[in-house]
C-alpha positions as CSV (number, residue, x, y, z in Angstrom):
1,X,36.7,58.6,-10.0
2,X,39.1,56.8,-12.2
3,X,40.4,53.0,-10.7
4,X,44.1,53.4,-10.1
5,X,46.4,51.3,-12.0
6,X,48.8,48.6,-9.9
7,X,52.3,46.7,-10.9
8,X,53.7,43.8,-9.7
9,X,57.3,43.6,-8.2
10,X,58.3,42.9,-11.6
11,X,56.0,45.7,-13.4
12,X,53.6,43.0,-14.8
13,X,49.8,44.8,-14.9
14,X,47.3,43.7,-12.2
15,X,44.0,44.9,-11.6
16,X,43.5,48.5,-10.7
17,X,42.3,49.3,-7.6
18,X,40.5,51.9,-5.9
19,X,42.0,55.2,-5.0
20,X,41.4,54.4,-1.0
21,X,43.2,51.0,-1.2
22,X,45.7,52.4,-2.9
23,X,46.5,55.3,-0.5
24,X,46.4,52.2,2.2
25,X,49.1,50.7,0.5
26,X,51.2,53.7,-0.2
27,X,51.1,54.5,3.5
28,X,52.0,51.2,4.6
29,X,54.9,51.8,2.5
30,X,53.7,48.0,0.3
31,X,53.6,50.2,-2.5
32,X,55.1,52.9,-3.9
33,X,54.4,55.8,-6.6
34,X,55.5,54.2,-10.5
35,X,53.9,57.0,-12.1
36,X,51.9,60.2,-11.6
37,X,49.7,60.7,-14.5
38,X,48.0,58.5,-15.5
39,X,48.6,57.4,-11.3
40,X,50.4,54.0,-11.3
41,X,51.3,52.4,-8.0
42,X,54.0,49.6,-8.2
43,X,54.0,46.7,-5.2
44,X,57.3,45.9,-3.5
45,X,56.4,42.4,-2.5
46,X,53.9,41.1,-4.4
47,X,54.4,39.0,-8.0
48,X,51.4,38.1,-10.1
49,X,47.8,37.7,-9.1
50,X,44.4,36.9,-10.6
51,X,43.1,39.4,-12.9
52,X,39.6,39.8,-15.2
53,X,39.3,40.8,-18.6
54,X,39.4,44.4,-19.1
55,X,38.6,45.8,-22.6
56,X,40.2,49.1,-24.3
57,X,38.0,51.6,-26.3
58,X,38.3,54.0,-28.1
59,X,36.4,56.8,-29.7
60,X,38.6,58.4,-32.4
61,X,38.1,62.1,-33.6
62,X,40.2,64.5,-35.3
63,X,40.5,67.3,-32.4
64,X,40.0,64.6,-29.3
65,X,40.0,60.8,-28.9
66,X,37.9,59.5,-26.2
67,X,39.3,56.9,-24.4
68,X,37.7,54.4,-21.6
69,X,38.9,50.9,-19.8
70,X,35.8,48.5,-18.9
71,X,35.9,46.0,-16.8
72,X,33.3,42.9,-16.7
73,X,32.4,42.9,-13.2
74,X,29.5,40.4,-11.9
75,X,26.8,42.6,-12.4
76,X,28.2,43.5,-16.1
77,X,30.4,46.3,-17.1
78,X,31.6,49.0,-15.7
79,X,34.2,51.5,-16.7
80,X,37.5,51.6,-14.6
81,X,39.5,54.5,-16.2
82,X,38.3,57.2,-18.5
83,X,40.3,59.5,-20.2
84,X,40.1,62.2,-23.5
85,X,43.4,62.7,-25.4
86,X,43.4,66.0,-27.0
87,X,45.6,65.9,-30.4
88,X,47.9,68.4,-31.8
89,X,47.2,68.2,-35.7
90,X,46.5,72.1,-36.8
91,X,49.7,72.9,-34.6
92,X,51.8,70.4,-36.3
93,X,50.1,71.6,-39.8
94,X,51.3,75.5,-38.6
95,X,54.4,74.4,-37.8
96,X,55.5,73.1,-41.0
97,X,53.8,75.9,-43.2
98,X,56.1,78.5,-40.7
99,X,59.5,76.0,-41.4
100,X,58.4,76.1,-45.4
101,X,57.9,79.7,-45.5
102,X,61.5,80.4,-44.0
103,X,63.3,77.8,-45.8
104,X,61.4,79.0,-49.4
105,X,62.7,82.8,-48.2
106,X,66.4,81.5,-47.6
107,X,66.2,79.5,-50.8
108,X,65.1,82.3,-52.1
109,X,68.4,84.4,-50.9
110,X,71.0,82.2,-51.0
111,X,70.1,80.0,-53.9
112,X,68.3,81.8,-56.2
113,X,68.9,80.0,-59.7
114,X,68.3,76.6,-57.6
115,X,67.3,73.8,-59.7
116,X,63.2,72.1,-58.6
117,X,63.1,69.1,-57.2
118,X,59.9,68.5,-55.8
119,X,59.3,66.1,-58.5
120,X,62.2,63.7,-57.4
121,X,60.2,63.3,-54.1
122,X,57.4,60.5,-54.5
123,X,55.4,59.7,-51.7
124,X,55.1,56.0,-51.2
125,X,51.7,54.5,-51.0
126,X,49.2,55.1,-48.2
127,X,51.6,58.6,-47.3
128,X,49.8,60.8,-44.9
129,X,50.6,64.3,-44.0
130,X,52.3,64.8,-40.4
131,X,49.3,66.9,-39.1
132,X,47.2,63.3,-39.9
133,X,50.0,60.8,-38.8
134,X,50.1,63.0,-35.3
135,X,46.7,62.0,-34.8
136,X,47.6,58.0,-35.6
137,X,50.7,58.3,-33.3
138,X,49.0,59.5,-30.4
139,X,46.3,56.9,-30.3
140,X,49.0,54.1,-31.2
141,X,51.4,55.3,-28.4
142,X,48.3,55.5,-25.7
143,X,46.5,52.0,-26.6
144,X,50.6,50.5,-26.2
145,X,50.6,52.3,-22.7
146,X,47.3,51.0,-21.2
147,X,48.2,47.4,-22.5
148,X,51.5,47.9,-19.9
149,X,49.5,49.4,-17.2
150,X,46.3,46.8,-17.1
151,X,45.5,43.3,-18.0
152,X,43.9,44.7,-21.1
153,X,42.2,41.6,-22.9
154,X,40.4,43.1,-25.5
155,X,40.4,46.3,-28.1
156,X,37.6,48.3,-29.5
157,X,37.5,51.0,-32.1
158,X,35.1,53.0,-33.0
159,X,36.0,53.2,-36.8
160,X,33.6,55.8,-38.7
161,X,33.4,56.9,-42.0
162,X,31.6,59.8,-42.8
163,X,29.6,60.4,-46.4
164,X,30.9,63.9,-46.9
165,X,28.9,64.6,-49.7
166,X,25.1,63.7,-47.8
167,X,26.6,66.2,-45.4
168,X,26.4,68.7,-48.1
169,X,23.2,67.6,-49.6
170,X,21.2,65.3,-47.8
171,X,18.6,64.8,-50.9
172,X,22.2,63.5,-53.4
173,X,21.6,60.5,-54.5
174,X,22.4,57.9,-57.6
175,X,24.9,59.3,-60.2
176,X,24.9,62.5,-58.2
177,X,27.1,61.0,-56.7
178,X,29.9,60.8,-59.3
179,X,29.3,64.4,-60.7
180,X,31.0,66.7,-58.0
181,X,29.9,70.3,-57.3
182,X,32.2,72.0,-60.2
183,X,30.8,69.4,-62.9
184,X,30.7,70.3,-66.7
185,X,32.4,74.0,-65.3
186,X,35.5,75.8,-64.1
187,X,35.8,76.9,-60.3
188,X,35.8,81.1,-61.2
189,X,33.1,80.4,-63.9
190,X,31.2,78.4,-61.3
191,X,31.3,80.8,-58.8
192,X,30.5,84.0,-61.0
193,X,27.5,82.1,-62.4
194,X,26.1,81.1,-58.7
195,X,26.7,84.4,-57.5
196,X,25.2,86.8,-60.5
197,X,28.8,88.2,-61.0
198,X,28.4,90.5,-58.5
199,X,30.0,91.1,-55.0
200,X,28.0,88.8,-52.2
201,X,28.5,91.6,-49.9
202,X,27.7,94.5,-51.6
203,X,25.7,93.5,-54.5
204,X,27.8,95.6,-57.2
205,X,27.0,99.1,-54.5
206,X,30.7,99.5,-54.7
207,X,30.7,99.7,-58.1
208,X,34.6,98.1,-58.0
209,X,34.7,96.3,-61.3
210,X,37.7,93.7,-60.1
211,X,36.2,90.5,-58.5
212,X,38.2,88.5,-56.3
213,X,37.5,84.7,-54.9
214,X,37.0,85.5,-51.4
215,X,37.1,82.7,-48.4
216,X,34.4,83.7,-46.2
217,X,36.0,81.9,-43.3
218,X,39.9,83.0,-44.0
219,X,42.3,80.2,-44.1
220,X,43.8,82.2,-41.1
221,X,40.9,81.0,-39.5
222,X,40.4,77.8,-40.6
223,X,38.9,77.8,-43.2
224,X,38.9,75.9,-46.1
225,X,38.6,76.0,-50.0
226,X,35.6,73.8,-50.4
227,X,32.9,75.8,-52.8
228,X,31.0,76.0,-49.6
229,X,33.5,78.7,-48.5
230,X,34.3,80.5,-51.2
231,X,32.3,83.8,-52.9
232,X,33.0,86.1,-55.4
233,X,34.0,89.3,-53.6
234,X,34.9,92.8,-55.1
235,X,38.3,94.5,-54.0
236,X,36.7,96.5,-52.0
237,X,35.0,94.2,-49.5
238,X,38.2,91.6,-50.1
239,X,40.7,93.9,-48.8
240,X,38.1,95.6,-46.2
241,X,36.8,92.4,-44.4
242,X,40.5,91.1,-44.5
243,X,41.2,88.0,-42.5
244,X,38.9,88.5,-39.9
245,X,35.6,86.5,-38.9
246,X,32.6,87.8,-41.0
247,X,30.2,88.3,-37.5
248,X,33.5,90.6,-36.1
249,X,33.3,92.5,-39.5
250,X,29.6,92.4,-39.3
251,X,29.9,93.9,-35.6
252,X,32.6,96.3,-36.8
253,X,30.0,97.9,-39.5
254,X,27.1,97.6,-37.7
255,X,29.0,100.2,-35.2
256,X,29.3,103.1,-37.3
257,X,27.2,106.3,-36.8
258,X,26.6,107.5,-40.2
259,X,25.8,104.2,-42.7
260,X,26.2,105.0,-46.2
261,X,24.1,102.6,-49.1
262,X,27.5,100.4,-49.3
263,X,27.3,99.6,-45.6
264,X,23.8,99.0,-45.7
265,X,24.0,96.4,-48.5
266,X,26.9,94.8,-46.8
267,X,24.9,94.2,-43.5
268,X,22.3,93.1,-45.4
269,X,24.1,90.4,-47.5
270,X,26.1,88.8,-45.2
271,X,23.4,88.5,-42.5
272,X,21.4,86.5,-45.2
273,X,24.6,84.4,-45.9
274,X,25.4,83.4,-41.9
275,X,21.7,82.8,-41.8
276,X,20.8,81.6,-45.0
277,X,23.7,78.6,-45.5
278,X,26.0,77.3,-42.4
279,X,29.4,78.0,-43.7
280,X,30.9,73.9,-42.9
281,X,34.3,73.0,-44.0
282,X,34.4,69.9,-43.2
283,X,37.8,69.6,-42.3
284,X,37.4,67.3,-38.7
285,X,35.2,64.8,-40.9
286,X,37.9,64.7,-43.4
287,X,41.0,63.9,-40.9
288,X,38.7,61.1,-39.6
289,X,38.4,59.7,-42.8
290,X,41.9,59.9,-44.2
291,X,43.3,58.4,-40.7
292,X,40.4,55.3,-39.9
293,X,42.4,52.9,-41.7
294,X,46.0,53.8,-40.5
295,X,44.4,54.2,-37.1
296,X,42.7,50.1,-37.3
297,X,46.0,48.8,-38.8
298,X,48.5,49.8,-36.0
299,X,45.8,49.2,-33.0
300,X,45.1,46.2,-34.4
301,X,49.3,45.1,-35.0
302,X,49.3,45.0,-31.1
303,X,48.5,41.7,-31.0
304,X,44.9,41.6,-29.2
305,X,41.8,40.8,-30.2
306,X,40.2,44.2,-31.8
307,X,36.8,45.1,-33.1
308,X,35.4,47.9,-34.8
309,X,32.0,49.5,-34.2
310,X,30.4,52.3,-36.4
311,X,29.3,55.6,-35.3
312,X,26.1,55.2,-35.6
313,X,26.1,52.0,-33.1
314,X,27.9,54.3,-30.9
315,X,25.3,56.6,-31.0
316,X,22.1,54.4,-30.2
317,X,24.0,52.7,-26.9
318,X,24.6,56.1,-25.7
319,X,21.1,57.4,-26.1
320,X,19.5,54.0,-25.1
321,X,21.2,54.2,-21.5
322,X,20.7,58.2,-21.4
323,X,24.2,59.4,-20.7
324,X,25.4,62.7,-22.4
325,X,27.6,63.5,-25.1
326,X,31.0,63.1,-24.1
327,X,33.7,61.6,-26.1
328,X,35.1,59.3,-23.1
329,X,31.3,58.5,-22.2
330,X,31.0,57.6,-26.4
331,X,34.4,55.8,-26.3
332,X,32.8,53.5,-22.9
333,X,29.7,52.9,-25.5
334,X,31.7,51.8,-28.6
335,X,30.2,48.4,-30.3
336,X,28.3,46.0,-29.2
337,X,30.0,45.7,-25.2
338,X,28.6,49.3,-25.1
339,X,24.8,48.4,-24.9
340,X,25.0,48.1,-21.4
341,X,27.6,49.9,-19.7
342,X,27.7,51.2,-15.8
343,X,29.3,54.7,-15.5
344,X,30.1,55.4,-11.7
345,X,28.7,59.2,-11.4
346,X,32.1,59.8,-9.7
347,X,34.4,59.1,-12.8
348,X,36.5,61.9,-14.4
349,X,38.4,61.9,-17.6
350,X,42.0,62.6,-17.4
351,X,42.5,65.3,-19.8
352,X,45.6,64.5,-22.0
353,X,47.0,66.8,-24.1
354,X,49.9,66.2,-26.8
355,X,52.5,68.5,-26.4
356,X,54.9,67.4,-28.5
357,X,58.9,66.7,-27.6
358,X,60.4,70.3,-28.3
359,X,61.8,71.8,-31.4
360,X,65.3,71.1,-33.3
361,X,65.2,74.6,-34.4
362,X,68.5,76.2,-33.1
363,X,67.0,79.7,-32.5
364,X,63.8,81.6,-33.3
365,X,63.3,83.4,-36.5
366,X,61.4,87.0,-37.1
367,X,58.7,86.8,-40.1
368,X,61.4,87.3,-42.4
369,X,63.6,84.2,-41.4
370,X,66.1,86.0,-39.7
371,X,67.4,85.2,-36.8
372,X,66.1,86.9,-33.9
373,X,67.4,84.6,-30.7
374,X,70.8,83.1,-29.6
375,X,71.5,79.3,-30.4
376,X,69.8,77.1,-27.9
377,X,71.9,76.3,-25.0
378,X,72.3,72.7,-23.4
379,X,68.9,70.5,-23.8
380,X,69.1,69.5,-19.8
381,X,69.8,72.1,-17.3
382,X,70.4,71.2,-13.3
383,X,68.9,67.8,-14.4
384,X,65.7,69.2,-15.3
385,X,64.4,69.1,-18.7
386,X,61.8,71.5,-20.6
387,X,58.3,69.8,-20.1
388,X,59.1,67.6,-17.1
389,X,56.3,67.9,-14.3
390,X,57.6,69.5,-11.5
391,X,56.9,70.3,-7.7
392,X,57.7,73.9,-6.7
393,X,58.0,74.7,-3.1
394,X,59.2,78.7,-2.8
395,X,59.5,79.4,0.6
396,X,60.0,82.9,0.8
397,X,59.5,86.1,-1.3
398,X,56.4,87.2,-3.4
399,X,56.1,83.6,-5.1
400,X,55.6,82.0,-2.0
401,X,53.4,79.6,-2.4
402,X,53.7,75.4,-4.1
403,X,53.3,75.3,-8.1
404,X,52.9,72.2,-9.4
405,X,52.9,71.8,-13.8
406,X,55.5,71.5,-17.3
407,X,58.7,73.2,-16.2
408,X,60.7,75.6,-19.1
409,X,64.4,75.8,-18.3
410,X,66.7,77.9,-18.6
411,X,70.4,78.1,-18.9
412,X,70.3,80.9,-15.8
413,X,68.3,77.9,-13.4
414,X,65.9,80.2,-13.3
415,X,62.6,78.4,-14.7
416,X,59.4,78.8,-15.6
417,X,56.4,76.6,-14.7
418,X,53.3,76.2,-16.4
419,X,50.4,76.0,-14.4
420,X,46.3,74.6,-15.1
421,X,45.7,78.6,-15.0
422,X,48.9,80.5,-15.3
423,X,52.5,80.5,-16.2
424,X,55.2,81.7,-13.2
425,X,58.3,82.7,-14.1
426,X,61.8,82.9,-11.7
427,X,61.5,80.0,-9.9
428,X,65.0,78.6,-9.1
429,X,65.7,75.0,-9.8
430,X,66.6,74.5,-6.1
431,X,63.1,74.6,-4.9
432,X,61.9,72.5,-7.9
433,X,61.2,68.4,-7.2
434,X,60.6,66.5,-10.4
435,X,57.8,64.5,-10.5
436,X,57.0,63.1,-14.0
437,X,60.2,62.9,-16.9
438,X,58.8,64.8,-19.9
439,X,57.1,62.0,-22.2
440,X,55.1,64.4,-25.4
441,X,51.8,65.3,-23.0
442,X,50.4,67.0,-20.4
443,X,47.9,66.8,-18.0
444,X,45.3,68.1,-16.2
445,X,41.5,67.0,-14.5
446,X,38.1,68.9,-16.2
């Protein structure tokens, strides 16, 4: 299990300890509780001590960033605290497409005959998109937070770089390399030559003559306008297969009773193409990329020691000492530190997840942009704030029971609380305790 974390009198980091010594020295009342997650005891007597060097590491990813704090011990290194911080990028990237749609609509409405002025706005150099930068800012704001909680020494990143284009074709090579997938040709001509200028799905059964440029994986979904993704599609199949996944419209057709020659072809078709060429958009390998410099530059502007480890180093430590593919167990093998690494079969990652702070918006919006809620009301209610971690105790009544997770308040003291496996609503502020103050993330145990 993860090494608790322990303050001085004076909130200076000491060693962590174990969880039983520090349930000793909570019910001695030497210590009491600084913080629940990640668990942080602060001592009421005690000021300074002697500490060892403990090294951060970190495994950076687009969806989840592994995180682990090693400690050499005697017989070498072990890890002390293990955690996976789950980012928020493709929320922060819906979130702004939702805010554009609705202010292009009232733009739209109200200022009509508006003069452009999107080229007034340059981006300085190095700009990344929010939905990137969210990614950078998590991992900046955690590696700052374990350097207040231990005696961290030293910082490793794992800093990789992926060769997007071997991914695609492993045989490239040479000045392949400098001719990209649409060279000497046009997108639309490209893909009508590679797929016969006919439908993929049907093959020309349809006998529509319109052909569309058809995401096989809809944006919707995911997916993304690499040539990978993208086939020529009549109306017909376009508008049939919609949005949805191609196995659900493959499940959908394969249902029917009576299968005319146009199903047929189409089950045909787009079995070949899920089997025949795995449909990869590489968009996680891409965020990695863009954000593996701004992530080294603002680890590395804390002012300790950092080094940076490849993937593939990462890789061979973690297969050498036989543990499984986790990202806080890749994180613990990052660089050369990781070669020989002891991983107490009791450890469990604390599962963080960014949440984010809440919204400015005044009120919620219909898809129209609209209006559809009151103006929010006061941001603290009863001195309880959305996304604090609360204690519920409900003694009586068909909730009767203790909840413990984020809290949702309302103007009414009636709030909600978000549970690891459900959301209860009613609960009345009085029987609420809070815990944690709201600080972006939340918590949980695998």
């Amino acid at each position: 299990m993860n090494r608790v974390f322990v303050l001085d009198k004076n909130k200076k980091p000491l060693m962590p300890c174990h969880p039983a010594r520090a349930r000793k020295l909570l019910d001695k009342g030497k210590a009491a509780v600084f913080r629940r997650y990640p668990f942080t005891i602060i001592l009421k007597e005690r000021e300074g001590g002697d500490v060892q060097p403990l090294e951060l590491k970190f495994d950076v990813g687009s969806k989840t960033t592994g995180m682990a704090v090693v400690a050499d011990c005697d017989r070498g290194k072990k890890v002390f605290f293990a955690a996976e911080l789950q980012h928020r990028g493709q929320r922060v990237k819906d979130s702004l497409e939702s805010r554009r749609a609705t202010r292009r609509s009232r733009r739209n409405r109200k200022t009509r005959y508006r003069k452009a002025r999107f080229m007034n706005r340059a981006k300085p150099k190095g700009w990344l998109p929010p939905s990137l930068m969210s990614r950078v800012f998590n991992t900046e704001t955690w590696a700052k937070r374990f350097c207040l909680k231990a005696p961290i020494s030293d910082v490793a990143v794992e800093r990789v770089k992926f060769d997007m284009q071997l991914m695609e074709n492993p045989d490239i090579s040479g000045v392949e390399y400098q001719r990209g997938t649409l060279f000497g040709t046009e997108l639309r001509q490209y893909l009508l030559y590679r797929d016969g200028h006919k439908c993929s799905y049907c093959k020309g059964v349809s006998n529509d003559p319109i052909l569309n440029i058809e995401h096989f994986i809809s944006r919707a979904l995911g997916g993304s306008s690499r040539i990978g993704n993208l086939y020529i599609a009549c109306r017909t199949c376009n508008e049939e297969k919609g949005a949805i996944h191609p196995k659900q419209w493959l499940e959908s057709i394969s249902k029917k009773k009576n299968k005319n020659k146009l199903d047929t072809a189409r089950i045909r078709n787009v079995t070949n193409i899920l089997k025949g060429k795995k449909v990869n958009c590489l968009k996680d390998a891409a965020a990695v990329n863009a954000t593996r410099n701004e992530t080294a530059i603002r680890v590395q502007a804390i002012g300790l020691p950092t080094t940076f480890a490849t993937g593939g180093r990462t890789k061979f430590n973690r297969t050498q000492q036989g543990y499984k593919k986790e990202h806080w167990i890749d994180a613990a093998c990052v660089g050369e530190s990781g070669a020989s690494i002891y991983i107490p079969e009791s450890t469990k990652p604390l599962i963080i997840k960014a949440m984010g702070r809440g919204s400015r918006q005044m009120c919620r919006v219909d898809k129209y942009g609209f209006p559809r809620t009151k103006a929010k009301g006061s941001k603290q209610v009863k001195g309880f704030q959305t996304g604090d971690i609360v204690k519920a105790i409900v003694p009586a009544g068909k909730r009767q029971r203790t909840y413990t997770g984020r809290v949702a308040v309302r103007t009414t003291g009636s709030f909600n609380i978000k549970t690891e496996s459900d959301t209860i609503q009613g609960i009345s502020w009085r029987n609420c305790q809070k815990i944690q103050f709201v600080d972006g993330y939340g918590y949980s145990l695998p």
